[in-house]
N, C-alpha and C positions, 0 to 999 in steps of 0.2 A: 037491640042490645047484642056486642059480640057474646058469643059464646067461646068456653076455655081452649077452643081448639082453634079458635082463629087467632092466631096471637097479635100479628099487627099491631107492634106495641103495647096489649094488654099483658100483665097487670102494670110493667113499668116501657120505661123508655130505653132499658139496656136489650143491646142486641141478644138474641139467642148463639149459647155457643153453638159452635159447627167441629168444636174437637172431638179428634177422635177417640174411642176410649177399649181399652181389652175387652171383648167380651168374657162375661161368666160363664162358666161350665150350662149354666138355667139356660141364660138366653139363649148360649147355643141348643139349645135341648127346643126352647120356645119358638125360636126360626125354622127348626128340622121340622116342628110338628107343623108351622105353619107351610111349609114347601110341600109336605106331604099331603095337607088335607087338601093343598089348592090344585096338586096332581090327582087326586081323586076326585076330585068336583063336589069337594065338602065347604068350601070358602073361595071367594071370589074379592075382588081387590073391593068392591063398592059396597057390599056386606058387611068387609073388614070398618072400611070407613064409617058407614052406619052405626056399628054397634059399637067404633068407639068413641064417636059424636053423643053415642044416647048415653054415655056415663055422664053423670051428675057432676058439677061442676068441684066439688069438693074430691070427689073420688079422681077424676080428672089430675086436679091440679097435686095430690098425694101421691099420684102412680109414676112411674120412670117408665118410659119408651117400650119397654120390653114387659113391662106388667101392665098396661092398657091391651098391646096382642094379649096376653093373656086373659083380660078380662074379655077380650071379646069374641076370642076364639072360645070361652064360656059359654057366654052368649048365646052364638050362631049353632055351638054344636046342641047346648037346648032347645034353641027354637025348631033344629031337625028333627030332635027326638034321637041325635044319635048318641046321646047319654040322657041318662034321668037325672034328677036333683039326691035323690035316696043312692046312685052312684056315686056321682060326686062327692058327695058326703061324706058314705063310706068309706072311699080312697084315699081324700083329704085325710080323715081320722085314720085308716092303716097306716100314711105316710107319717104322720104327728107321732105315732106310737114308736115309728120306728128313728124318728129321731130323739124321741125320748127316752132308747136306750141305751 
């Protein structure tokens, strides 16, 4: 059975675009972090692939381009142990706070 990553015509028969599009202030924030962790030998292109092969095909098929690196540079930086989950957290929620004000 394919999975959400192999597209080859899955879910339909319309081609995928190929246009180009502005990047966001994020993404660019989400390519810098990924060009840097992959300079320090914190992520490698087939890690990348892995972890965002292992999203669920739901979360897959909900994320844009630039929030699957994100969910995977997740990921990868938990499975190092070079953030905790009580980090993440936390930052998430200082970040949430400060856009709540």
């Amino acid at each position: 059975m394919s999975q959400p990553h192999d597209r080859g015509g899955w879910p339909t028969e319309e081609p995928i675009s190929q246009e180009e599009h502005v990047l966001s202030d994020w993404e660019r924030r989400v390519d810098a972090m990924h060009n840097v962790l992959s300079e320090k030998g914190l992520r490698r292109t087939d890690e990348m692939r892995r972890a965002i092969e292992s999203l669920d095909p739901e979360t897959y098929e909900a994320c844009s381009y630039y929030e699957r690196w994100t969910a995977a540079l997740e990921i990868l930086l938990l499975e190092k142990g070079v953030i905790t989950s009580d980090e993440l957290d936390h930052k998430f929620e200082e970040v949430q706070s400060q856009v709540r004000s």
